[in-house]
N, C-alpha and C positions, 0 to 999 in steps of 0.2 A: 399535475404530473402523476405519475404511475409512482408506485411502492419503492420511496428515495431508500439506498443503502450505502449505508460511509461504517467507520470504524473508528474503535477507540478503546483506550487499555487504562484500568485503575483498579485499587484499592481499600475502597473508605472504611475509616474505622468511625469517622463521624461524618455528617452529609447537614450540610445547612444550606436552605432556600433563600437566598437574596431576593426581598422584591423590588429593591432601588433600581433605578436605570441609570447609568451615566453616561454620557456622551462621552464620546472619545475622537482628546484630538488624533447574409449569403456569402460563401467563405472561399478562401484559396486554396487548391489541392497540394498537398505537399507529395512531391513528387521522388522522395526520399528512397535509396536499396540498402539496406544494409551489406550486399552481397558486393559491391562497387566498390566499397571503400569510401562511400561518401554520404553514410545513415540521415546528415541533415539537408540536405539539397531539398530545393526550393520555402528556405529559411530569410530570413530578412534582420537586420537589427536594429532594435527598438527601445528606442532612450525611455525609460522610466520615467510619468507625470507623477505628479503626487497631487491624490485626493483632497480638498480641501480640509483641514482639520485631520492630518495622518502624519504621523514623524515616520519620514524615508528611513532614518537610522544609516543601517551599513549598507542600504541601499541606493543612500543621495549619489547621484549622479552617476548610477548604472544604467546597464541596459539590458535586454536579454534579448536572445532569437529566438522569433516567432515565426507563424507560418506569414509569408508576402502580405503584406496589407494590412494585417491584423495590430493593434495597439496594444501598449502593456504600459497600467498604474500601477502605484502602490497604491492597491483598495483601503486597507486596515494596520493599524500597528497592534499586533496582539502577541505579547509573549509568551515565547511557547510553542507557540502555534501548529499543531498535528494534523490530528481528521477532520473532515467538514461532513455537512451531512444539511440539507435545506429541509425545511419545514412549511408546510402548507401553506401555512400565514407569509410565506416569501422572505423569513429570515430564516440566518445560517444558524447552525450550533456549532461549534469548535473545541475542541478539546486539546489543553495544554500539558498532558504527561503529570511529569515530575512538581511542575507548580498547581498539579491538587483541582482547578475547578474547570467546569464548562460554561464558555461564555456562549451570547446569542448575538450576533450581528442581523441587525436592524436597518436594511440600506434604506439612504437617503436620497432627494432629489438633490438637484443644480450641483453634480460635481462634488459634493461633501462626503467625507465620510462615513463608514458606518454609525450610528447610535451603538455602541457595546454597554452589553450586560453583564454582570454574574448571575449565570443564572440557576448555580449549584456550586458550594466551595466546600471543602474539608475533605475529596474524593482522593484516594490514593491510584496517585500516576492513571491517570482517566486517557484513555488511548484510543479505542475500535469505537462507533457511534453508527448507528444507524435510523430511521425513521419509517413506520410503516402506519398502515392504518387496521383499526381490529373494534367489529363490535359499533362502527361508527366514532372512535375516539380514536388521537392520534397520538402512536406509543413512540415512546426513546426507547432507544436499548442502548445502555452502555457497557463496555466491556472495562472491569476492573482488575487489580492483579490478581486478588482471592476469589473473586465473584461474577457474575454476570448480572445487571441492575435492569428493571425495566423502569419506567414514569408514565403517566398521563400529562402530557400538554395538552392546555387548553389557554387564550387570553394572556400568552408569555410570561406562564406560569408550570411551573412539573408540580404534580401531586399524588397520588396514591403509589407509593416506591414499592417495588416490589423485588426482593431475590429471586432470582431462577435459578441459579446454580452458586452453589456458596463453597470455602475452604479451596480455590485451585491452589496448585502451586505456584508461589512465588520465585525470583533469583533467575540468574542467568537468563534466558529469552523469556522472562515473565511477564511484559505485556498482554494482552488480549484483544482479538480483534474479532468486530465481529459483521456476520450482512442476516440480510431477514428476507425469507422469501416464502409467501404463502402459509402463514402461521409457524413457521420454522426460524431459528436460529439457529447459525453456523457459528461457534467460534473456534478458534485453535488455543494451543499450551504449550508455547515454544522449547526446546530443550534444554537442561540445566549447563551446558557444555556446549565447547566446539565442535569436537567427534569424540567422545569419550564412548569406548564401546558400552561399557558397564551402564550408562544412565538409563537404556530400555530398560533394562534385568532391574537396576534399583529402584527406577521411578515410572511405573506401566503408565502412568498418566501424563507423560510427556512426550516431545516432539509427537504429539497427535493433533486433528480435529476434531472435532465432537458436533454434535446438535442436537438441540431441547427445542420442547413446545412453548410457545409463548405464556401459556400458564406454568411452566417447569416441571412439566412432565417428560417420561420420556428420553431423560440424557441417554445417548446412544454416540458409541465410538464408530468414526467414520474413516477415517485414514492414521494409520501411521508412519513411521521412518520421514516424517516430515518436523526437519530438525527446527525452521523457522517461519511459519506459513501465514505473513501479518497481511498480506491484500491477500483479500475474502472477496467473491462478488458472485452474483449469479447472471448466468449467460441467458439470451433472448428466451433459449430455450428451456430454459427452468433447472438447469443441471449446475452444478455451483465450481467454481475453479476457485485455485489458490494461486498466488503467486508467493514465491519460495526462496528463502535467502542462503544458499548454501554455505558450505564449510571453508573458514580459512586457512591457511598454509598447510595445504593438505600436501602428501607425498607422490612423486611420480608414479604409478600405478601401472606401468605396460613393463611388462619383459623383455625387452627386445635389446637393437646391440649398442646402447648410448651407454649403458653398466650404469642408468640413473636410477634404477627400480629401486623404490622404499627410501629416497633422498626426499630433502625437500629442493627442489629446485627455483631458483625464482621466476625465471622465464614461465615456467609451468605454472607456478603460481598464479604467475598477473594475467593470467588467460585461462586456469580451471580453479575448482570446476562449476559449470556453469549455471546461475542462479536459473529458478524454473517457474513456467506458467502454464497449468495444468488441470487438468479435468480432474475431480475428485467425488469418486463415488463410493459407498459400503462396502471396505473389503479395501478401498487403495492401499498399495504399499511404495512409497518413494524410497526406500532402500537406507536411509541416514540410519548409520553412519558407517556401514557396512559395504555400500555402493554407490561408485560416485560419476555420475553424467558421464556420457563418453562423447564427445561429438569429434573424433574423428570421422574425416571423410563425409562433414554435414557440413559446409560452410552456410547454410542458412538455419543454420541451429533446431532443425525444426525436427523433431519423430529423434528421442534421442532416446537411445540407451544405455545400458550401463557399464562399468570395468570394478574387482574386487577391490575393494582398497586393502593396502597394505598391511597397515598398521591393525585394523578390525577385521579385515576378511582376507587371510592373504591367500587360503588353498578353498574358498569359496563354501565352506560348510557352514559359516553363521548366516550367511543368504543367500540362497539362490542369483545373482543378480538377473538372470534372466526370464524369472517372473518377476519382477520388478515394474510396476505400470511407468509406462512409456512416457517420458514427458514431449508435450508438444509444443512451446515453446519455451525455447535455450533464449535466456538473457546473456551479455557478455557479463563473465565472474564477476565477482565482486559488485553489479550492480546494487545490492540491498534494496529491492522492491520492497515498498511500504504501500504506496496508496493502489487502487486496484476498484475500477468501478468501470463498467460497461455503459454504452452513453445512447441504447437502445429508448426510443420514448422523449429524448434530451432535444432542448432548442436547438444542438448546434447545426452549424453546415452541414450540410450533406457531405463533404467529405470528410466526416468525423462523427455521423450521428448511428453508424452501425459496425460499432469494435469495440475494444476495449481500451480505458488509458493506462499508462502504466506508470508510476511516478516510483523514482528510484531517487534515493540517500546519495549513493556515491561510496568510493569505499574507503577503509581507511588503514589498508597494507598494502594494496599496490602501490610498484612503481611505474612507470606515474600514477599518482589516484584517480578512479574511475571518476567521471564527473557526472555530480547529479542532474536529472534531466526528468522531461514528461515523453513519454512515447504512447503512439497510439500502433494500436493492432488492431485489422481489418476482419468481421466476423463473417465467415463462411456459411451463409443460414445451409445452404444442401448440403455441406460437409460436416456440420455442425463443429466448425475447428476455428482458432484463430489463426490466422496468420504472423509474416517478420514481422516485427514492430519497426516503427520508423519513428525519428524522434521529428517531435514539434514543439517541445519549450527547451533551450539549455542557456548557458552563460554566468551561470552562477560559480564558476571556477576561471580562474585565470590561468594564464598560459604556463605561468612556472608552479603550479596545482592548490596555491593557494585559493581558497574559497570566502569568498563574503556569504554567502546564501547555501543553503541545503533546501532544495525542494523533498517535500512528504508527501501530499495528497493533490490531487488533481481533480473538482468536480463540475461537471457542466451545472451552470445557473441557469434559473427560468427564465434570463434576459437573454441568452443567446451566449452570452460569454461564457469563458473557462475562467475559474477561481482556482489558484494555485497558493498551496501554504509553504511556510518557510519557519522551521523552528530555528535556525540560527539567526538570522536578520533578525524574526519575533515579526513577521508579517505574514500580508495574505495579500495577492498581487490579482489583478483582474484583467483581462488577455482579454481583448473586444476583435469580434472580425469586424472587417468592411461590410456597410449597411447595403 
């Protein structure tokens, strides 16, 4: 495969190499509008197998909706479980956040489960992951909460560690996520705050993006007013997008004659403002926390602009919103995009091997909660844009909004399948289309 990019966020104040191994117990179109009112059309539902040697956990006896035809196991029980990111040798790497290490899934034949590894522990909250090649040797990049780490793999082993960028800040969106494109790394430094106007003016190195050379040279600020930008990925075309988790319980923002201006309203809430997926180049400014998504009069959420917000920008002098780069695609609120990888070069079906996936959290102030999901977006090579996103994995929430499952990342595998993580279950689920 071409130059894999996943993500992952951490911290290590000490990094220990495990070499033990453990064992651990042609596609359908989806024919999907979000414009309809009916975003999963041509969805099917699909009772979860469990791999041989895998504990379903909170997912015994689920199921999810997939695209027509398609199957869905629980692959893996892996606690934790964040970004994914495949490896030459045809195993995964996954990163578990808060429990500290990154494991390595090892697939097996006849139906069985992954072989899992530790294949690095003592990392703090290990989050953004990536995989590239450089020099002839195959690098990790992982994103930590103070730092950005690179490794050499070789014989599912990492060796020569190296810092690229050290001291980020930590607290409130401190994760780190990151992609690699052509000797480059992108990663972001989410915001200390919800919309707190003062966190630009006190902390210049937050809600931005940044990118270093693979040797850490280089650091250079690429976007700001980007309050949470954890899916990183770069498009066919070499240009790198974020996907963007906007601000919650933010306040009515229009003047007009409802007398809601500067309230928080909940209606308004559970509908803005809307998370973003976006082109990011030298110079972006996404507006947080000063300017917030407008999509009226876009019911396909697509080319959105901005309104002042109240509370930070209310007679529009801390920003412009109308230079404010444009986002091109509106998620519904509240979605919480996390995973975020383009499936250009990927096994899958052709209707899904040229756009982007979109894998979203879910959220957790709406009423009712947004439900987490995978959506794919369609890539425009002549327009060089994506498109609506339409979903193709959901069901991890029930009808009165409780959840068993939170999907996080979404990656096409060298077998043709989609590998889906779930840090709440503490799994990793395998989406097979029809042969």
């Amino acid at each position: 495969m071409s130059t894999v990019t996943k993500r992952l966020v951490g911290a290590a104040a000490s990094v220990f190499l495990v070499c033990g191994i453990a064992a651990c117990t042609g596609g359908a179109t989806v024919e999907g509008d979000p414009t309809t009112g009916n975003p999963s059309a041509g969805l099917h539902t699909a009772r979860l197998s469990v791999a041989n040697g895998a504990e379903a956990g909170k997912a015994a006896g689920r199921s999810l909706r997939v695209p027509t035809g398609w199957r869905a196991e629980v692959w893996a029980d892996a606690p934790g479980a964040r970004m994914a990111a495949w490896l030459p040798d045809g195993s995964m790497l996954l990163t578990t956040g808060d429990r500290g290490t990154l494991l390595r899934l090892e697939p097996r034949a006849d139906g069985r489960a992954p072989a899992v590894e530790e294949l690095a522990t003592g990392l703090d909250d290990p989050q953004g992951i990536a995989v590239t090649e450089q020099d002839g040797a195959t690098v990790v990049v992982l994103g930590e909460g103070p730092r950005i780490d690179t490794w050499h793999y070789r014989d599912g082993r990492l060796s020569d560690r190296s810092v690229l960028v050290d001291d980020l800040p930590t607290g409130g969106h401190g994760g780190k996520f990151v992609a690699v494109h052509d000797g480059l790394v992108a990663y972001d430094i989410g915001s200390a705050s919800n919309s707190d106007g003062s966190d630009r003016r006190d902390h210049p190195d937050r809600a931005v993006i940044r990118q270093v050379r693979l040797d850490g040279s280089d650091d250079t600020l690429l976007a700001t007013g980007v309050r949470n930008g954890e899916g990183l990925g770069y498009a066919p075309d070499g240009t790198l997008f974020a996907a963007v988790n906007q601000a919650d319980n933010q306040p009515y923002p229009f003047r007009d004659d409802t007398g809601q201006y500067g309230k928080r309203v909940q209606s308004y809430v559970d509908e803005h403002p809307n998370d973003q997926v976006t082109r990011i180049t030298r110079g972006t400014e996404l507006g947080w926390p000063f300017c917030q998504p407008d999509s009226r009069g876009k019911p396909d959420l697509l080319d959105l602009g901005y309104v002042d917000d109240p509370t930070n920008n209310p007679d529009g002098t801390a920003l412009d919103c109308s230079t404010v780069s444009r986002t091109m695609v509106g998620l519904p609120a509240h979605s919480a995009p996390i995973g975020f990888v383009f499936t250009h070069g990927s096994a899958l079906p052709a209707a899904f091997d040229e756009g982007a996936l979109i894998t979203t959290h879910g959220s957790w102030n709406r009423e009712p909660p947004r439900p987490p999901s995978v959506s794919y977006s369609a890539w425009d090579a002549d327009a060089r844009t994506l498109g609506q996103p339409r979903t193709i994995v959901e069901g991890f929430q029930d009808a009165d909004g409780s959840r068993w499952g939170r999907s996080v990342d979404a990656v096409p595998g060298p077998d043709g399948s989609l590998y889906v993580t779930d840090d709440t279950a503490g799994l990793v689920y395998r989406l097979t289309p029809p042969a």
